[in-house]
C-alpha positions in Angstrom: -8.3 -1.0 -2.2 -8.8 -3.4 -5.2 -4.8 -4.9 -5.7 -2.6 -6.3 -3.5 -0.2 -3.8 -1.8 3.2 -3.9 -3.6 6.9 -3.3 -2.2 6.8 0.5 -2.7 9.8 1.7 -1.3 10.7 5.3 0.0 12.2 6.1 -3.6 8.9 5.6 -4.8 6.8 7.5 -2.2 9.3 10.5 -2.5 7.2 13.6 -2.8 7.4 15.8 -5.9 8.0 18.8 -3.7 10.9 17.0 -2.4 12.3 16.4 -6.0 11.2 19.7 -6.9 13.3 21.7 -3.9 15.9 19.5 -4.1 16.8 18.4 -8.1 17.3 20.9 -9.6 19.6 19.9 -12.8 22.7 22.2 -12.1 22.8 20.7 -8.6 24.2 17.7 -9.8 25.9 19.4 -13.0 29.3 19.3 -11.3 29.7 15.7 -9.6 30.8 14.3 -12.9 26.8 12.5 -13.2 25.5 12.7 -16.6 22.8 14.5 -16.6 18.7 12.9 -17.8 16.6 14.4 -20.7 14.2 14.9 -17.0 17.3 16.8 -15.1 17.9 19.0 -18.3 14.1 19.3 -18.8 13.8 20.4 -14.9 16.6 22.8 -15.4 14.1 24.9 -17.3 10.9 23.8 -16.5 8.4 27.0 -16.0 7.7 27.7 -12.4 4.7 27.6 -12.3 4.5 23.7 -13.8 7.0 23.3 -10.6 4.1 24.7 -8.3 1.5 22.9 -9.8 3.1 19.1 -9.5 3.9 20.3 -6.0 0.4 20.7 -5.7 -0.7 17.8 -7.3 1.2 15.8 -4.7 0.1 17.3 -1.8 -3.4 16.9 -2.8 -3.1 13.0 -3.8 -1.2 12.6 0.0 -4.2 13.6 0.8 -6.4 11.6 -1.4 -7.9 14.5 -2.9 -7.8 13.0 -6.1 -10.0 15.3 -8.2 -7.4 18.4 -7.0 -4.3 16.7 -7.8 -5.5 15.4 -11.4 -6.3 19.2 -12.3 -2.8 20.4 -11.3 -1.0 17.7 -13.0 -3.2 18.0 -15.8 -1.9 21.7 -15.9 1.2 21.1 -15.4 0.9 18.3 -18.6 -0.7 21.7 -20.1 2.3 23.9 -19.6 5.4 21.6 -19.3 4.8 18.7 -22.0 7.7 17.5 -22.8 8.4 17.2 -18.9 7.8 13.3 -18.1 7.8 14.6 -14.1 4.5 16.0 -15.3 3.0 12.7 -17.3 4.1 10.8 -14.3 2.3 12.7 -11.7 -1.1 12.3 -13.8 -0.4 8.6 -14.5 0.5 8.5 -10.4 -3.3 9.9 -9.8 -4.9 7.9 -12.3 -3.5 4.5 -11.0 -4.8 6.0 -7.6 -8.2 6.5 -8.8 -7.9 2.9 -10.4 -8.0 4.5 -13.6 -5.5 2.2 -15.0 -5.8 2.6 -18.5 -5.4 6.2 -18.8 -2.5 5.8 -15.9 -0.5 3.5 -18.4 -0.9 5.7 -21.0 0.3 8.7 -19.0 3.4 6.7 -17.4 4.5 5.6 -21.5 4.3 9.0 -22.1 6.9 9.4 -19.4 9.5 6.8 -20.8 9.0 8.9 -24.5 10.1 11.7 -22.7 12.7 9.6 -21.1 13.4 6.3 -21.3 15.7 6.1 -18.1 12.9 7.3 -16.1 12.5 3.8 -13.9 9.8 5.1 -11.3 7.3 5.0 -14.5 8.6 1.7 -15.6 8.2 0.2 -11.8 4.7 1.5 -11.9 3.7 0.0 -15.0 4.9 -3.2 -13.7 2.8 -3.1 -10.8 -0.4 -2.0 -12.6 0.2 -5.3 -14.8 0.7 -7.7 -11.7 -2.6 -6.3 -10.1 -4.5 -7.2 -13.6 -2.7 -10.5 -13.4 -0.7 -9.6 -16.7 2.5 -11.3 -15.4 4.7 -12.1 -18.0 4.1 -8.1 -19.1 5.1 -7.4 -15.6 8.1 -9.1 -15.6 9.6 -7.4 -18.7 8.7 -4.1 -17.1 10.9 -4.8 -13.9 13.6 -6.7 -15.9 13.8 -3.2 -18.1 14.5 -1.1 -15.0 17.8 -3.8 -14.5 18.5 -3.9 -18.3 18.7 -7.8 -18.2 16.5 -10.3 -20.0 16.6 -12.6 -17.4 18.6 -13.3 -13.8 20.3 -16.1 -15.3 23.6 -15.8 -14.1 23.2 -12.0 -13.4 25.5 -11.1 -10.4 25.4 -7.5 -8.7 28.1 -6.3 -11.1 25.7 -7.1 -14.3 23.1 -4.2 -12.6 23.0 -1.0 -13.6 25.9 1.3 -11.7 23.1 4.0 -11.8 20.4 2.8 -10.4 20.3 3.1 -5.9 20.4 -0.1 -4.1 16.9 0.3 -3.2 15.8 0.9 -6.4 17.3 -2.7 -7.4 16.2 -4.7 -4.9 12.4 -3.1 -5.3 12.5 -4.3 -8.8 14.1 -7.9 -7.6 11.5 -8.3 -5.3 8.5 -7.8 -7.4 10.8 -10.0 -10.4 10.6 -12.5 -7.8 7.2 -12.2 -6.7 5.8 -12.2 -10.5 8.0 -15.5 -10.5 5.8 -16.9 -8.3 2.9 -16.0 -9.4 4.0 -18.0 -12.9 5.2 -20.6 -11.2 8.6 -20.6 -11.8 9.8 -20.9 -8.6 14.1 -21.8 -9.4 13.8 -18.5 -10.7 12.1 -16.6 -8.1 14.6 -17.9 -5.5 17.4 -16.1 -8.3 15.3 -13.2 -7.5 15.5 -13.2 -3.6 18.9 -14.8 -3.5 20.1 -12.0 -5.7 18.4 -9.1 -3.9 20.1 -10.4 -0.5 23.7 -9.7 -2.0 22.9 -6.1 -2.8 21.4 -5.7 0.3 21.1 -8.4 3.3 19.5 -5.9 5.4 16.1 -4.9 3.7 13.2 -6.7 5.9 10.8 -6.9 2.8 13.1 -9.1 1.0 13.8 -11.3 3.9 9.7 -11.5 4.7 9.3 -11.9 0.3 11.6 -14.5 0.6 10.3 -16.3 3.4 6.9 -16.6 1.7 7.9 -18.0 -1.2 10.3 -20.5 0.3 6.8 -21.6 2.4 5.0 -21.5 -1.0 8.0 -24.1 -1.9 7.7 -26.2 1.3 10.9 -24.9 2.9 9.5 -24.6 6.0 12.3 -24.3 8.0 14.4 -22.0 5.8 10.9 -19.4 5.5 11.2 -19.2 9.2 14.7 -18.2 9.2 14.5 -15.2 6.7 10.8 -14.4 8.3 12.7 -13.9 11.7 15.7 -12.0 9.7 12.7 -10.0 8.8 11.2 -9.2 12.0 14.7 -8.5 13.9 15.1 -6.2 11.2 11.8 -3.9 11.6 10.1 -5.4 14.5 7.3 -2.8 15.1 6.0 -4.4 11.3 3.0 -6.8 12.5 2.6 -8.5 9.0 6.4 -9.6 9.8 5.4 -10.9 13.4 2.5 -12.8 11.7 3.9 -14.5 9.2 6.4 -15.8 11.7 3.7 -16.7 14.4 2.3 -19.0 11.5 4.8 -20.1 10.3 5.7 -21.6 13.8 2.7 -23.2 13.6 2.9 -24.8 10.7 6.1 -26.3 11.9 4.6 -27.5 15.1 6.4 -25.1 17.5 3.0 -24.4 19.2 4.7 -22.7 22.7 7.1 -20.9 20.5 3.9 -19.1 18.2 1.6 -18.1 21.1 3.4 -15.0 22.2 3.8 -13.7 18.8 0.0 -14.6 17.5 -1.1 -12.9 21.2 0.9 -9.5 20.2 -0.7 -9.8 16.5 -3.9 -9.6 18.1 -3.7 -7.2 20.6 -2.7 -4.8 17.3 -5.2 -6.1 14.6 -8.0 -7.8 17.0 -9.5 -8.5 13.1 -6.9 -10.6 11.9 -8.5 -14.0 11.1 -5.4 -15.5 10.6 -4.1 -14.6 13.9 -6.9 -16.5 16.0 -7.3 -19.1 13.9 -3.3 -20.0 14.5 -3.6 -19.4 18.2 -6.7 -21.7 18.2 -5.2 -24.2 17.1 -1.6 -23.3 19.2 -3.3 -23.2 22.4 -5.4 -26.5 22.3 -2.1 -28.3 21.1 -0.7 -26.9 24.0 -3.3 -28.8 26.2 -5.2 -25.3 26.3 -8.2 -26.9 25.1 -10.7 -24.1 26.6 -8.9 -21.3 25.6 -8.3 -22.2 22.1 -11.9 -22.9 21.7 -12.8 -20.0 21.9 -10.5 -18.1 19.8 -11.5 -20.2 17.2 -14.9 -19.1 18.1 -13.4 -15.4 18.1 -11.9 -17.1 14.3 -15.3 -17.3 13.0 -16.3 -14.2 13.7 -14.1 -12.4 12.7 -14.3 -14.5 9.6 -17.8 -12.9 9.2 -16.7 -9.9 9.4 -13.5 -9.9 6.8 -16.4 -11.8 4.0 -18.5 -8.6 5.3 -15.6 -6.2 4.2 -15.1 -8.3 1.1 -18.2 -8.2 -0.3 -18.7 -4.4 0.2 -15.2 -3.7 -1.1 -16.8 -5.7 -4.3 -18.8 -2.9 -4.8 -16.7 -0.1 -4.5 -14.5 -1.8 -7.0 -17.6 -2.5 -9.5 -18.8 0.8 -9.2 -16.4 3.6 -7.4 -17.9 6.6 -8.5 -21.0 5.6 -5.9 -20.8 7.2 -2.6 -23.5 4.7 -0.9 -20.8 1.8 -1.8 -18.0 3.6 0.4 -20.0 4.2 2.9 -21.1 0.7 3.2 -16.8 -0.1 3.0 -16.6 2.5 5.9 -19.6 1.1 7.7 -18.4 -3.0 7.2 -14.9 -1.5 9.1 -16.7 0.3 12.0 -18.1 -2.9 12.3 -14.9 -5.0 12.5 -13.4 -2.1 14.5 -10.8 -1.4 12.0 -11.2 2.6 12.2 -8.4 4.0 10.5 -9.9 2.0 7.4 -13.2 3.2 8.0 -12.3 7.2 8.2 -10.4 6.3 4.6 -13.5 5.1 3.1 -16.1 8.1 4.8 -13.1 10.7 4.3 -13.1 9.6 0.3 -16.7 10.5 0.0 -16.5 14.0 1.9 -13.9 14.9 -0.4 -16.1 14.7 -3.1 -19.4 15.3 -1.3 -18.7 17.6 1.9 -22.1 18.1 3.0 -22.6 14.2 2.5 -24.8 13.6 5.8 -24.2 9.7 5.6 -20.7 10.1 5.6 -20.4 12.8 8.2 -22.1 10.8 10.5 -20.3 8.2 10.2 -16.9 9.8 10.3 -18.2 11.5 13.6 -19.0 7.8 14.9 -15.4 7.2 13.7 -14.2 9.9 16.4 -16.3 9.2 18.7 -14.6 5.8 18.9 -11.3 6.6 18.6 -11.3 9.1 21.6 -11.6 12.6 19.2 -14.5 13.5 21.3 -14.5 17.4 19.9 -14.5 16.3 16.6 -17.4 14.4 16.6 -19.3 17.1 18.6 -18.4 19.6 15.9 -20.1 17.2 12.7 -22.6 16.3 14.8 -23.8 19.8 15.4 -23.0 20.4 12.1 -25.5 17.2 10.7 -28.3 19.0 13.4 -28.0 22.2 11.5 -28.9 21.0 8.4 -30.9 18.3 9.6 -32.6 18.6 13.2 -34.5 15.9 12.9 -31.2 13.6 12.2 -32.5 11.1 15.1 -28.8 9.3 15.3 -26.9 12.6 15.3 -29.1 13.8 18.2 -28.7 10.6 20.3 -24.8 10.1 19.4 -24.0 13.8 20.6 -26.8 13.4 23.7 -24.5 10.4 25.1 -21.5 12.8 24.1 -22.4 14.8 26.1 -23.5 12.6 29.2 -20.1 10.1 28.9 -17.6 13.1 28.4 
């Protein structure tokens, strides 16, 4: 919850059960492929390494973060010269914002195996978040084996990497641009990632950002649209285009798109605020007051989340800070968030009766009536003089 969300493609998100099932080294020994120091290493890798990084993933899909550092921590133990292993540990580390130890775990990767790009990527993105750009940038220019984009054309890429793999790394090349300001050069980036593939939304949506950053208007709206045709069911796509209408002055045009944003995400403070404004330019004087009365609410609420989210960043190791995230959520009504934040805390802490009774408030609004019951007679147990628990599962009982 502390960095920005990256472009983190399905290469990256593949599961190592999934690589584990599928990769084996002689599977690929006959397609004329050379093979990696990791596809030899896998070819012989003890099983039991294999079960404990499958392991590991499954318990960091989870979040169960404690778990899956112990298996890949004994998979390090049995396998070390495997960098599948060192990158699993750095993968949990980064997760549990331990970012130090993560880097050193992912460069323990690359000495295993310098071609192994996933670790690279990573280590990119653990720089951007710190606001280490210029490291950044080297790391993702690594993974394409260029210094710079300077007259780099798709044939100049590396025939081995996958097409997603490259335009991942162009994207966050162009985004670190940005960032530094260079923005001839992140337009290289985007241009660049929309020959080797004119059909990835998040490079259409990247783009259309930075061309707003730039002032080009009227080309941002074209790629945002590209964007949204392209994965429609993405609401951070519809938004950006909403505003971007907006900004243009094409009021009528951003109303139905800024109307579906908030019907999604009735927290988005953004999505009033545009509407607001798009509705009283539209002669809808009433109506827009009052979402940009709904705007400063819901302003309050995101400085609410802020600040607690502060907290869990100064001090994650402090249950009553992520229960505070998880209650500043509930408030806004973005549940999924809060059961991430009470959930994170009961994986630690099971029997934490602050965060069960908030996650049974978190079923309770969210329709998942038994579940709520079952915590909530679980709290009384323990506790029958838990005065919330009692009155939560009396009206249970009374509404359902």
């Amino acid at each position: 919850m502390g960095f920005m969300q990256l472009h983190r493609p399905n290469w990256i998100a593949t599961s190592m059960l999934c690589l584990f099932l599928v990769c084996a080294a002689a599977c690929r020994s006959g397609d004329g492929e050379p093979l990696s120091r990791t596809d030899i290493a896998r070819a012989q890798v003890n099983p039991q390494a294999t079960n404990f990084l499958i392991q590991a993933q499954q318990a960091l899909d989870r979040g169960i973060l404690n778990r899956a550092l112990a298996f890949a921590d004994s998979a390090v133990a049995l396998e070390p010269d495997l960098a599948d292993a060192h990158f699993m540990r750095g993968r949990t580390l980064a997760a549990a914002r331990q970012y130090g130890e993560a880097e050193q775990s992912y460069n323990e990767a690359l000495a295993r195996d310098p071609a192994y790009v996933i670790a690279r990527f990573d280590l990119g993105n653990i720089a951007y978040g710190q606001d280490r750009f210029q490291e950044a940038l080297t790391r993702y220019l690594e993974i394409l084996e260029v210094g710079n984009l300077e007259d780099v054309g798709p044939e100049d890429l590396p025939a081995s990497l996958e097409k997603d793999r490259i335009t991942a790394s162009l994207v966050q090349i162009g985004r670190t641009y940005v960032k530094l300001g260079a923005f001839d050069e992140a337009r290289n980036a985007y241009d660049l990632a929309l020959v080797v593939d004119s059909t990835d939304a998040m490079v259409h949506n990247d783009f259309g950002i930075m061309l707003r950053d730039d002032g080009d208007i009227s080309r941002a709206i074209l790629h945002a649209r590209k964007a949204l045709d392209l994965e429609p069911a993405m609401i951070d796509y519809r938004y950006f285009l909403g505003a971007l209408l907006v900004q243009q002055g094409r009021y009528e045009d951003a109303i139905p798109y800024l109307e579906q944003v908030i019907a999604q995400r009735p927290w988005q403070q953004g999505a009033h605020f545009n509407l607001g404004q798009a509705l009283i330019r539209t002669s809808q004087t009433d109506a827009g007051m009052q979402m940009l009365a709904l705007a400063d609410s819901v302003q309050l609420w995101q400085t609410d989340i802020d600040q607690t989210k502060a907290n869990v960043d100064n001090d994650a190791n402090r249950p009553e800070n992520w229960i505070e995230l998880g209650k500043a959520y509930l408030r806004a009504g973005r549940y999924v968030d809060a059961a991430e934040a009470f959930q994170y805390v009961l994986q630690f802490l099971p029997e934490h009766e602050a965060a069960r009774y908030n996650m049974a408030v978190v079923w309770e609004k969210t329709g998942e009536v038994a579940r709520a019951r079952q915590l909530l007679r679980g709290i009384l147990k323990t506790n029958p003089s838990h005065k919330p628990a009692q009155a939560l599962l009396d009206q249970l009982k009374v509404s359902y």
